[in-house]
Every structure is written in C-alpha cells, then in structure tokens.
MARVEX-890514 format. One record per residue (C-alpha): residue number from 1; x, y, z. Coordinates in steps of 0.2 Angstrom, whole numbers, plus 5000, padded with zeros to 4 digits. Layout:
% residues N
+------+------+------+------+
: migu :    x :    y :    z :
+------+------+------+------+
:  NUM :    X :    Y :    Z :
...
+------+------+------+------+
END
This chain:
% residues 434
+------+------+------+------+
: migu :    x :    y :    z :
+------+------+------+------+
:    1 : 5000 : 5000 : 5000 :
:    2 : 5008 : 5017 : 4995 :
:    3 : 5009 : 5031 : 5010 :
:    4 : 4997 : 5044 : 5009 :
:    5 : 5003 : 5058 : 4997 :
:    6 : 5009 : 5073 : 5009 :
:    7 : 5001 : 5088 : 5014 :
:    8 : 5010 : 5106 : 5020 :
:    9 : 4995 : 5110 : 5033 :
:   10 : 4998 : 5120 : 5047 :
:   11 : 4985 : 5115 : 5062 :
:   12 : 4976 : 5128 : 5075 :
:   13 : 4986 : 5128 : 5090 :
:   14 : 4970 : 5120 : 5100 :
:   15 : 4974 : 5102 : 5086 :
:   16 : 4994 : 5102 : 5086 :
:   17 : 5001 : 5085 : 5088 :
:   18 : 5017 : 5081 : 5090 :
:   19 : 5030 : 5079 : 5072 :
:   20 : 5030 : 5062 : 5063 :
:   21 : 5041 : 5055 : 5051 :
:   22 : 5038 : 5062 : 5034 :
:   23 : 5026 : 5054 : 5025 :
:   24 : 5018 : 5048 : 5039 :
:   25 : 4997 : 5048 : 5044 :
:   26 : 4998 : 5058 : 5057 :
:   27 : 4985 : 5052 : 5072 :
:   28 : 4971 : 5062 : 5075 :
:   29 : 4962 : 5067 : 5092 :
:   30 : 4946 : 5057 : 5093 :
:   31 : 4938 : 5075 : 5092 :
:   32 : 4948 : 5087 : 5080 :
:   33 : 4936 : 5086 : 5067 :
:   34 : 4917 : 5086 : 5068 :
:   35 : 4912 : 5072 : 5058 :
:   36 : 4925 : 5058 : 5065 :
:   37 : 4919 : 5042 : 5068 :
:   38 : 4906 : 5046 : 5055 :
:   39 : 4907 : 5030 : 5041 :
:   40 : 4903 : 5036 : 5026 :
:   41 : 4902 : 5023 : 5008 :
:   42 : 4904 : 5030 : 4993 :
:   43 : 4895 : 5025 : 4977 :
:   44 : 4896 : 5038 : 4966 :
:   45 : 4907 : 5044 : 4952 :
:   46 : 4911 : 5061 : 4944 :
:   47 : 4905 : 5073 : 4952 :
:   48 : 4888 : 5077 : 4963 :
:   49 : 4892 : 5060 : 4974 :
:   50 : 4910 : 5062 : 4974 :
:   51 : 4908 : 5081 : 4978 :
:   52 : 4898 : 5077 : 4996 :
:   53 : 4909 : 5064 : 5001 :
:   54 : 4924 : 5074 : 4997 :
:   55 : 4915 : 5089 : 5010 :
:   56 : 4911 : 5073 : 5023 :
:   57 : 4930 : 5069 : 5022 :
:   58 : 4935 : 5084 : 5025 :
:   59 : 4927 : 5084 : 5041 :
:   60 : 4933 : 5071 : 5046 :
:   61 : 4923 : 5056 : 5043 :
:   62 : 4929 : 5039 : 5037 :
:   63 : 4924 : 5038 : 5017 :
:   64 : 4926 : 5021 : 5008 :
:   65 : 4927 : 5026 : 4990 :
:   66 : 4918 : 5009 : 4981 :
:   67 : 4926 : 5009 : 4963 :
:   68 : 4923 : 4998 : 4948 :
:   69 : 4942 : 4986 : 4945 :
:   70 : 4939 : 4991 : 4929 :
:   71 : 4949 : 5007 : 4929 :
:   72 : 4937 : 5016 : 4943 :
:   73 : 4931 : 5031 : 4945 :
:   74 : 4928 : 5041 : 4927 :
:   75 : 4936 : 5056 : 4936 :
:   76 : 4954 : 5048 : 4934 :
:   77 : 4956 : 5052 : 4918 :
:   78 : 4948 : 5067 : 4916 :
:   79 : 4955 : 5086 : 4909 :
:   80 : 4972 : 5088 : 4915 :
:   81 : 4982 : 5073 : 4917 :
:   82 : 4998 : 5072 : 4926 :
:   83 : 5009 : 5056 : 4919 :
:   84 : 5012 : 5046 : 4934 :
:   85 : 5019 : 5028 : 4935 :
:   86 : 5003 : 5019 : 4927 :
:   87 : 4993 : 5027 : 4915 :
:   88 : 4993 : 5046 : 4921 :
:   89 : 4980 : 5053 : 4935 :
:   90 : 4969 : 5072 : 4934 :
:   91 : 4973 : 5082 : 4945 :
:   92 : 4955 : 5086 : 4946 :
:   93 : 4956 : 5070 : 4957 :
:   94 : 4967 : 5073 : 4972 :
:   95 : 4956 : 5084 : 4978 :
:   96 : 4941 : 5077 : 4975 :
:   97 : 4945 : 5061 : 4981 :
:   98 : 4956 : 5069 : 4996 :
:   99 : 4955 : 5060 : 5011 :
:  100 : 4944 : 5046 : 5004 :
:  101 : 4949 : 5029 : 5005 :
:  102 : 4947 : 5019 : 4989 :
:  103 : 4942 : 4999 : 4988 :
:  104 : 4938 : 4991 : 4971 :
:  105 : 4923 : 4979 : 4970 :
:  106 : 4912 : 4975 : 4954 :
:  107 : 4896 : 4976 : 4962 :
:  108 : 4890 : 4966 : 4945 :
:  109 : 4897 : 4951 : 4954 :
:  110 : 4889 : 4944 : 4969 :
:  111 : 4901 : 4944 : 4979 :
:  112 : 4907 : 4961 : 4975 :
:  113 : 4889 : 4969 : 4978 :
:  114 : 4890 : 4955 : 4996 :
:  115 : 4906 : 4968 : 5001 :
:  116 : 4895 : 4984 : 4999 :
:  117 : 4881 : 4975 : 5009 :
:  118 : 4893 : 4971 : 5023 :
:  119 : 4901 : 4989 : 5022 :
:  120 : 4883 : 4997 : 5023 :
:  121 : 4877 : 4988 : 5036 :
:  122 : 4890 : 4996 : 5048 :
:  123 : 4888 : 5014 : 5038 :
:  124 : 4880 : 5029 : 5045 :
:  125 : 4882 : 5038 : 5027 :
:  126 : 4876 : 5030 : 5010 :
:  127 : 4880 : 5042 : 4994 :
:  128 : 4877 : 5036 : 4976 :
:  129 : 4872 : 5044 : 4962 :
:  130 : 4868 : 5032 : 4949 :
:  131 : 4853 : 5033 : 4937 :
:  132 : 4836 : 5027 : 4950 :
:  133 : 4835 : 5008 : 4949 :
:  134 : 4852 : 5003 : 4946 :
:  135 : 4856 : 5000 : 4963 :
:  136 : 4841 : 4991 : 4964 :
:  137 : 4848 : 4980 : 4952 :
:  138 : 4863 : 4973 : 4961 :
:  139 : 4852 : 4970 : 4978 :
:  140 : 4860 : 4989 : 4984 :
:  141 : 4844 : 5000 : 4985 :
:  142 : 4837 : 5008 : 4998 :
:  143 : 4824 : 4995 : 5003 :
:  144 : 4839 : 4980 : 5004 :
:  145 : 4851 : 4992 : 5012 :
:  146 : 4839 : 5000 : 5024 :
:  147 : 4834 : 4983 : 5030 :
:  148 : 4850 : 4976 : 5036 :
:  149 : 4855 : 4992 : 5045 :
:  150 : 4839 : 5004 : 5050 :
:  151 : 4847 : 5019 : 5055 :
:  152 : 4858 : 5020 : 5039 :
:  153 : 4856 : 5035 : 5030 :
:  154 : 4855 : 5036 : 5013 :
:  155 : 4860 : 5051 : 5000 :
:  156 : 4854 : 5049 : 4984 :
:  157 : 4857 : 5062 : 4969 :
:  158 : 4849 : 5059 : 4953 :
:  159 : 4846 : 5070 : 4939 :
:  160 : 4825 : 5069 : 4943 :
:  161 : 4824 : 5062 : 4958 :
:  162 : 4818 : 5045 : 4964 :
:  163 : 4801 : 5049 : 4959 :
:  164 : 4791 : 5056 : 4946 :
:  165 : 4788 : 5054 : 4924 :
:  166 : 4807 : 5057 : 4922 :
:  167 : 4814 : 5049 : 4936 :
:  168 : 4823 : 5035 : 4926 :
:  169 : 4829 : 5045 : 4913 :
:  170 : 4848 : 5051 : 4914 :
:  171 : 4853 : 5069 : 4918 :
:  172 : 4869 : 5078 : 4922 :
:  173 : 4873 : 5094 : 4928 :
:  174 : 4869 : 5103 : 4913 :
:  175 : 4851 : 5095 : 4910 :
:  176 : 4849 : 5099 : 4930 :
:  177 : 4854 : 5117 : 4926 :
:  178 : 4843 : 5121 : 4909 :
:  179 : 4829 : 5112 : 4918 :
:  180 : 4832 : 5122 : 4935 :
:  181 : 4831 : 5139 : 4927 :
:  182 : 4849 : 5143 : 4929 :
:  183 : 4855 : 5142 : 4911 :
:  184 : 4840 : 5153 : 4905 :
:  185 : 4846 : 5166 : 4913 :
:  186 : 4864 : 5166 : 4910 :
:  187 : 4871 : 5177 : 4897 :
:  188 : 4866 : 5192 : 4887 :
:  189 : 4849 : 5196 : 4877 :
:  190 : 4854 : 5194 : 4862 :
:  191 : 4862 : 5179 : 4861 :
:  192 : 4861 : 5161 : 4866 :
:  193 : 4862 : 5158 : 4884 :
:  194 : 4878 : 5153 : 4891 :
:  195 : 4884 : 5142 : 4905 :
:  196 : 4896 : 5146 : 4919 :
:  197 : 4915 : 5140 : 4916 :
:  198 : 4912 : 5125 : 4930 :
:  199 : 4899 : 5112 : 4934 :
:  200 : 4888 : 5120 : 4946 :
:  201 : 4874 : 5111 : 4945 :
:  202 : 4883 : 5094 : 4951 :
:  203 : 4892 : 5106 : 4963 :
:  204 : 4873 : 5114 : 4971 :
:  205 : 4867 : 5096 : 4974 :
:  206 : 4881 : 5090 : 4980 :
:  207 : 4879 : 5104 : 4994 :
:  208 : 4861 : 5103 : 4996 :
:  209 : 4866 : 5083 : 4999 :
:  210 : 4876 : 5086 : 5012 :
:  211 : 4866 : 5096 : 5020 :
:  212 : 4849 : 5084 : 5020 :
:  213 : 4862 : 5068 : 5024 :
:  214 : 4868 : 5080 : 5040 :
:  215 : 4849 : 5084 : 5047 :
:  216 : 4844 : 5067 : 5044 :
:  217 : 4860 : 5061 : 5054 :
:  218 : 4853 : 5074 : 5067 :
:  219 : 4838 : 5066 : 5066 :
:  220 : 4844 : 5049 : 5068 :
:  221 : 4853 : 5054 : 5083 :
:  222 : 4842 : 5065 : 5092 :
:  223 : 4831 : 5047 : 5093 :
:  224 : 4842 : 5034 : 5098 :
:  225 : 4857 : 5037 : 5088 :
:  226 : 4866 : 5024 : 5079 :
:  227 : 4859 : 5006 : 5081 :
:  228 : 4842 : 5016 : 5086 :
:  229 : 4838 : 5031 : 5079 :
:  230 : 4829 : 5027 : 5063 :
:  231 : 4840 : 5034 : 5046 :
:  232 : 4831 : 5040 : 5030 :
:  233 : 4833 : 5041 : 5013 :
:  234 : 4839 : 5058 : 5004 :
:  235 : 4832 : 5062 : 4987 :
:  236 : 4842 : 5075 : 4978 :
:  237 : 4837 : 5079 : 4960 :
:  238 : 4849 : 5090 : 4952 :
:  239 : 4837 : 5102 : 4942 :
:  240 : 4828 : 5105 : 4961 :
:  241 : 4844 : 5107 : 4968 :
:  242 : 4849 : 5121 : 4954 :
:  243 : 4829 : 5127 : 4956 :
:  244 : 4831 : 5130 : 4974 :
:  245 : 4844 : 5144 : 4971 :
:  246 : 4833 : 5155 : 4958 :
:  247 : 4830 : 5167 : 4970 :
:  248 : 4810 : 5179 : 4966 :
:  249 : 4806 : 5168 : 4950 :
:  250 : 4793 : 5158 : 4953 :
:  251 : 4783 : 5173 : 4966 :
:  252 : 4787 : 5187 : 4953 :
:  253 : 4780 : 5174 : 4940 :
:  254 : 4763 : 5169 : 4949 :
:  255 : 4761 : 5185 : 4955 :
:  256 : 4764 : 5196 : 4940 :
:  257 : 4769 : 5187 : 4926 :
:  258 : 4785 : 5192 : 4924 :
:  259 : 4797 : 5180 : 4917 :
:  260 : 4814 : 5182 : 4922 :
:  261 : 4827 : 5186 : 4906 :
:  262 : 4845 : 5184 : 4902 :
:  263 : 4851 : 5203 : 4907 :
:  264 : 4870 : 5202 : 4905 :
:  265 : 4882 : 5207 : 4919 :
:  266 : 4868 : 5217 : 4927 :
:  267 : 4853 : 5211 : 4937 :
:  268 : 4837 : 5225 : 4934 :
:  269 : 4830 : 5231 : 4950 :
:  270 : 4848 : 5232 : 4960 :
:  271 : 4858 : 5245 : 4953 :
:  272 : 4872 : 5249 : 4951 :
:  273 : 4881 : 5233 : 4952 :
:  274 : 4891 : 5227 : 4934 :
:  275 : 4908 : 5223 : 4928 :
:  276 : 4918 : 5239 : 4919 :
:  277 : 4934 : 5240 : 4908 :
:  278 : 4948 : 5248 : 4915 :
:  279 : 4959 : 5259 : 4902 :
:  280 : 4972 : 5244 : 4902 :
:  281 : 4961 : 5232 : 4898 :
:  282 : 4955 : 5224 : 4917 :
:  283 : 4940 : 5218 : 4921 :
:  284 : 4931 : 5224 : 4937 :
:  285 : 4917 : 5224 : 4947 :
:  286 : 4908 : 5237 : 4953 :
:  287 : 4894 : 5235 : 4970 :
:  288 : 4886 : 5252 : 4974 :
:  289 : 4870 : 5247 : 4976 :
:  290 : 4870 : 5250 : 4994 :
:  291 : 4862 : 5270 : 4998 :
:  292 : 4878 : 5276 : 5007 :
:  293 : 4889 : 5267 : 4994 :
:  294 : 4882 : 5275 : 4979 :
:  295 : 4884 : 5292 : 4988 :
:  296 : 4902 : 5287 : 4991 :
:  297 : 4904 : 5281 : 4973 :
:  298 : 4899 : 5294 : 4967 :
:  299 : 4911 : 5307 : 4979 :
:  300 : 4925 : 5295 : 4974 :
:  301 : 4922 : 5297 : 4955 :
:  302 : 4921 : 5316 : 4956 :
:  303 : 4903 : 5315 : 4953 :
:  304 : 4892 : 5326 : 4970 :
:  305 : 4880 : 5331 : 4960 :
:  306 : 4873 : 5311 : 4956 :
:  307 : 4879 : 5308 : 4975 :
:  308 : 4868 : 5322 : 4980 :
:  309 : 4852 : 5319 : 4970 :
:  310 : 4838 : 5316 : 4979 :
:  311 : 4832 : 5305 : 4963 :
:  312 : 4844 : 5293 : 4966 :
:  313 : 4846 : 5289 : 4985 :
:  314 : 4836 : 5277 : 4986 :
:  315 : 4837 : 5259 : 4974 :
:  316 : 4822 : 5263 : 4965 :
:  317 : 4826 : 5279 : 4959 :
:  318 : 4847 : 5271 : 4952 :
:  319 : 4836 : 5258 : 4944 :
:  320 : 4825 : 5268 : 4935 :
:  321 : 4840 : 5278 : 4927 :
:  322 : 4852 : 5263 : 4927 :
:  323 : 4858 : 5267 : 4908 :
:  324 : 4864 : 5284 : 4916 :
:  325 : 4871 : 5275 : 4930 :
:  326 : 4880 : 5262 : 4922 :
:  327 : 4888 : 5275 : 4910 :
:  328 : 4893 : 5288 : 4922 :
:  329 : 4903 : 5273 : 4931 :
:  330 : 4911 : 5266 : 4913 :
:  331 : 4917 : 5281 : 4908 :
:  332 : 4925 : 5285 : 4925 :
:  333 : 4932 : 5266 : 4926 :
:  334 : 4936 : 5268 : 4908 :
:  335 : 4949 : 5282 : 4909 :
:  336 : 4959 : 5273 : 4926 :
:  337 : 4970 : 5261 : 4924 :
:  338 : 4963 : 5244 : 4936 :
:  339 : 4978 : 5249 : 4950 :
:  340 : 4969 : 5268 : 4951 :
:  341 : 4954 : 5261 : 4952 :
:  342 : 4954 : 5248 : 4964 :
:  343 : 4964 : 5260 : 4976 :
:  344 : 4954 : 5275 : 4974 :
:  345 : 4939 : 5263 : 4977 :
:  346 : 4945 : 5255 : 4988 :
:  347 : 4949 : 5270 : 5001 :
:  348 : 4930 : 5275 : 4997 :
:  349 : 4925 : 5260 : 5005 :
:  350 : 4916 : 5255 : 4990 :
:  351 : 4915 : 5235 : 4986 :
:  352 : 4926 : 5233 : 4971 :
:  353 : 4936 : 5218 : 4965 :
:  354 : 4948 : 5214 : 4949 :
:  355 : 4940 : 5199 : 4942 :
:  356 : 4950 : 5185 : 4947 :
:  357 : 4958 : 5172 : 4935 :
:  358 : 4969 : 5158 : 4945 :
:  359 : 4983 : 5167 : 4943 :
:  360 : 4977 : 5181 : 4953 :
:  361 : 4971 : 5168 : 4967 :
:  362 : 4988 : 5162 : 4969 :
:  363 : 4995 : 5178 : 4973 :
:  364 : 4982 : 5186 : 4983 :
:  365 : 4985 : 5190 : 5001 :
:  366 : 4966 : 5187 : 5005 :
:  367 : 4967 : 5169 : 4997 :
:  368 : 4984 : 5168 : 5007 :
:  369 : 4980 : 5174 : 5023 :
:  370 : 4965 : 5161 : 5026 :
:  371 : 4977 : 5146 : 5017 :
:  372 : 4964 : 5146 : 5002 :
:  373 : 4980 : 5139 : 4995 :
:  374 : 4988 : 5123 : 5001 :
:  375 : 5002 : 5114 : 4995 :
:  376 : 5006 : 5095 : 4993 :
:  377 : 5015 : 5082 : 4985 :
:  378 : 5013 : 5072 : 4969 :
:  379 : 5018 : 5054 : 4970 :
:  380 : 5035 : 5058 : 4961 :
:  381 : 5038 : 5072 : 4975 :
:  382 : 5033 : 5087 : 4963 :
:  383 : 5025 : 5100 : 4975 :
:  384 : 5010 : 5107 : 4969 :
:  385 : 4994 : 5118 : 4975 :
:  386 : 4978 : 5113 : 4980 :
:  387 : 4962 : 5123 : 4988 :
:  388 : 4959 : 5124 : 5004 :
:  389 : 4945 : 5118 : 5015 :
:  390 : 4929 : 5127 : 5014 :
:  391 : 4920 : 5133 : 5026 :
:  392 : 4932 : 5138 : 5043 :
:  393 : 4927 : 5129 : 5059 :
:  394 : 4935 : 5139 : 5073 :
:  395 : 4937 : 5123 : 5084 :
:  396 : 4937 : 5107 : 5074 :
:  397 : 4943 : 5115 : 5056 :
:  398 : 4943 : 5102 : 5041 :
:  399 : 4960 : 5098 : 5034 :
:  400 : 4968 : 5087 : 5020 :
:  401 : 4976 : 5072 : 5025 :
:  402 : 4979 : 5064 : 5011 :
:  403 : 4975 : 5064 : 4991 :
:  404 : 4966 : 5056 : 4982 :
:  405 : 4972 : 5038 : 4983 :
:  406 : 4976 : 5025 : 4969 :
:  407 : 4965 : 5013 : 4963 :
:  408 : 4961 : 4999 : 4976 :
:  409 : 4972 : 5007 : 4986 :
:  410 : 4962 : 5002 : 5004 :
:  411 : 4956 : 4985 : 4998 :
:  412 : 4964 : 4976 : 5006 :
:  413 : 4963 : 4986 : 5024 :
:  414 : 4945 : 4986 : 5023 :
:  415 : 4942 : 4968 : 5018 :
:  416 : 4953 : 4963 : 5033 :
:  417 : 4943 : 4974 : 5042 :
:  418 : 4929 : 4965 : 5037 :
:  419 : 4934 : 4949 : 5042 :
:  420 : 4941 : 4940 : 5025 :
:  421 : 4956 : 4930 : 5027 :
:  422 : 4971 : 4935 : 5015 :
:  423 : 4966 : 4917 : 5004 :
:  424 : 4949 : 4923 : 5002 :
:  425 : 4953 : 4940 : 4994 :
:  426 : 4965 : 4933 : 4985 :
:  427 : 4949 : 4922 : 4976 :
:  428 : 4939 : 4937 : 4975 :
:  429 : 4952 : 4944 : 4964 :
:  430 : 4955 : 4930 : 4953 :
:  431 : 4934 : 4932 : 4951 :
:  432 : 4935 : 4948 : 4946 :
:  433 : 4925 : 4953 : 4960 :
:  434 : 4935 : 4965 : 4967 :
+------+------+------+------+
END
C-alpha cells in the first residue's frame, strides 16, 4: 500500500500533535474534526456524489470510496492529466478524492455487491448517484440496504429524483441546470444563453446533499442514535437542487407574470452593480448598490451632484435611470488604469474587485491569509497547490490528509477489516470481484 501523498497543513494551536516522520498519517484526536467516527460509503462517480463525500471527508469522517476494478472512478482520467507511473491521474482527482479511501469491488458480481452489503450495514452515510434503479439492480437500493441496517442514511442524487415521469431518465449537471432555470438566465439578450465555466449544477446538489444527509443524521441521533435512531433516505434531484437557488422567480411569475430574462452582467432592480473595463484592459466589478455606497461612489468618482440627488438615494430611483448610471461609472472606470481604480475605490469603502483568474488567486494576500491555497505532494515528489477547505470551523477546522488515493488502494485494509482472510481475497480477485 503506498503512503498517503503529503500535505503542508499548518494545524490551529487547540489540534497540534506532536512531528511524525515524513510521510507519515499523522494520528488524530478522537475530536479534531466534527464528523470523526462518521462512516461514510461512497457509490458515486464524477462529480455530485463524489463532491459530498469529498466535504464529509473533510470533516473528518471515514469515506470508503467503492470503485469499479475496471479502471474506477471516470474522474481519473479526466482534463488535465499528470503522467504518473501507470497510465497518468487528473489532477482534478486529488482533491476530489482527498482523504477518501478507495476499495475496488464489481458490484455486477455477487460477491462484490456482498462487500458493499457488509460495508453498509455498519455505515451511517450512504452516497450514490447512479441513474434510480440501478442500485436496485445489484440487491443495493434503499429498501435492501435500509433493511439490514435501520438507521443508515442514505444520500441519493439523481438528475430527477427518485420519483416522478422522468425519474429513470439520465441527467447531468447541465440538464439539472437548463431544467432548474439557471441556464435561461445566463448570458446576454441577444444571444444564446451561456453556462458558467464550471459544473455548478453537480456542485449545488452535492451541497444541498450534504446538507439533507447532515439533518437526517441529526435526526437519527436525536432518537436513539446509531443502532436506534431510525435513518432516512435523501432524494436530491439535480434540476431541484439548481431550482432551489433562483432566487424571486417563481413569486414574481405567479404573481405578475413576469418572466425572468438573460440581462448580461447586470441584474434590473439592483443597481448599480456590473463589471467595467479599465483603460488597460481589466476587468472589474463594481457593488454600489447600497444608499451610502452609491453616495460614496459617486464622491470617489468626482461626481456630487449624482451623489447628492435626491432622485437617486434610494434603489428605485438608480434603477429607474440605470443606463445613466452604468455609463457615468464606465466612463469614469474607463479612463483609470485597474491599480487607480481599485485603490481610489478601495479608500472610498466602496465594494470593488479585479476579476480574478487563478493566477490572481495564487498571489492574493486574502486567498493567502486564510490558506485558500495549500500545497502537497505528487507521488513523484513534485510540489503542487491545492484549495483549501471550505467553510472555517474555529474549533474542529477540516483539513487534507491525504490525496486522492490509487486505485484499490484500501482493499485490502478494509476487507481485513471485514473479516476476510488473505486466501479469500485473494479468490475474489481471481473472480473479478474486486
């Protein structure tokens, strides 16, 4: 088994342990993260499983990764791939997979769907997210699974849910975003709409997953707890995850049938608050929507007499002369260089931001200061960066421990652990079923 890729990750002073060897796992108080002890089995791929799983294990809790022998998780071998001593690895997947411990088993096989079985009737957690039915298929839904362990709770996230005329039908993040609203919206009037330069519509139900697993693991606890307490299945459909985020649109719809439309990099009724050019050719954004910011904007820009017009202290009265607005504030922005303008901006107390590419992530004192930016270790000892945890807990923070491991890395850990002798894993490898 390889050692745990290394992390540079400096502890709060209430969770230092003493140095270990390099290279080493180091031990962990049993409470310096939230969610340890937590068992978590993992039967997703991509992205929305693997997403909520990867928060879990963040948090500490115990995630056994299941993966197909037959190369695993898609996710290995997607975007940019770092030649390694197989057949190269995405980065994309150390940090998704950090902390997470992977076991291959063909859940096709019997005896490979038998291991799962055994793993979840000890689980608290349960995340998959395969097309509705296919776990059903191999004897690993939620009626087999809840009935040899009670309080288990299941996440489940789909495209449609488990329920419903389209519930069988396959749908990634895209479908879950056009279908959610997000996707109408996005973009300018007169052109197609766009979508945003990640996969946020995997990402928002992987969050809202985490969120529904965590109550119902409240729940379960708060009545008996594990053993006891009764678990639940959660149903997350991606397109309700996306449509849980759309803000006024269906009450601004019922009420007075107004359809919300692709409105560029404004949004009409908060105003102002768009992105300017700078004279070199930066990107910013502008936030003076606020009343006292707009009067500050205004005094920054040289302009008292929009700062002190009644007209426009309040929202309603910016927005009904937003054109004015916006082109007061692209002419000013337009004649600074991005430097000028974010420090005259800046001392004003006006909200203002560069638009940030990577690049300007990895130099930013902000991203710095909270250790936004990590740094670890590729398997050939190359140093490389990684994002930090999100979000800061002030007593049990989450931390990364490790990257994402190889394939099948754990298999044989966690089938000891479940009591098969060294002989009889050996014979589930010569089956194929693991």
């Amino acid at each position: 088994m390889n050692d745990p890729l290394r992390i540079e990750h400096v502890a709060p002073a209430a969770t230092q342990v003493e140095p270990q060897p390099e290279g080493a796992v180091q031990p962990a108080p049993l409470f310096d993260k939230p969610l340890r002890g937590v068992q978590v089995v993992e039967l997703g791929t991509l992205i929305a499983g693997p997403f909520a799983a990867r928060i879990m294990a963040e948090f500490g809790a115990e995630v056994i990764k299941i993966e197909s022998p037959d190369g695993g998780d898609p996710l290995r071998q997607w975007r940019k791939i770092y030649p390694d001593a197989e057949t190269g690895t995405s980065l994309w997947w150390y940090v998704q997979s950090r902390n997470k411990k992977s076991v291959t088993a063909n859940l096709k096989h019997p005896e490979g769907a038998e291991i799962v079985r055994r793993l979840c009737a000890d689980a608290d957690v349960v995340i998959e997210n395969f097309r509705p039915g296919v776990l059903e298929r191999f004897g690993l839904g939620w009626d087999e699974l809840s009935a040899i362990n009670p309080s288990l709770v299941m996440l489940r996230l789909s495209g449609f849910g488990q329920t419903g005329p389209m519930a069988d039908k396959p749908g990634f993040g895209a479908i879950g975003e056009s279908m959610g609203g997000l996707r109408y919206v996005t973009g300018f009037p007169d052109r197609p709409p766009v979508k945003t330069g990640v996969s946020i519509g995997d990402s928002i139900a992987a969050l809202w997953g985490v969120c529904g697993a965590m109550m119902a693991l409240r729940h379960r606890d708060a009545t008996g707890g594990r053993g006891a307490g009764k678990g639940q299945m959660v149903d997350v459909a991606l397109y309700e995850a996306v449509f849980a985020m759309m803000e006024s649109l269906v009450p601004e719809f019922d009420v007075m049938g107004f359809v919300r439309e692709r409105t560029g990099n404004i949004m009409p009724g908060i105003t102002p608050s768009n992105t300017h050019t700078t004279r070199d050719g930066k990107h910013v954004i502008v936030g003076g929507n606020g009343d006292a910011i707009f009067k500050r904007l205004m005094k920054a820009i040289g302009r008292n007499d929009l700062a002190d017009d009644p007209a426009l202290a309040s929202n309603a009265g910016r927005d009904a002369r937003r054109d004015e607005v916006y082109g007061v504030i692209d002419g000013w922005v337009g004649l600074h260089d991005e430097a000028d303008v974010l420090r005259i901006l800046g001392a004003a107390e006006v909200p203002v931001s560069r638009v940030y590419s990577v690049a300007d992530m990895f130099a930013d004192p902000q991203y710095l200061a909270r250790k936004m930016i990590e740094t670890a270790e590729l398997p050939d000892g190359r140093s490389f960066r990684i994002p930090g945890i999100v979000p800061k807990l002030s007593a049990t923070p989450g931390s990364t421990e490790w990257l994402g491991p190889s394939l099948g890395q754990h298999t044989e850990e966690i089938l000891q652990r479940l009591g098969y002798p060294p002989q009889k894993i050996a014979e589930l490898r010569t089956f194929g079923a693991i």
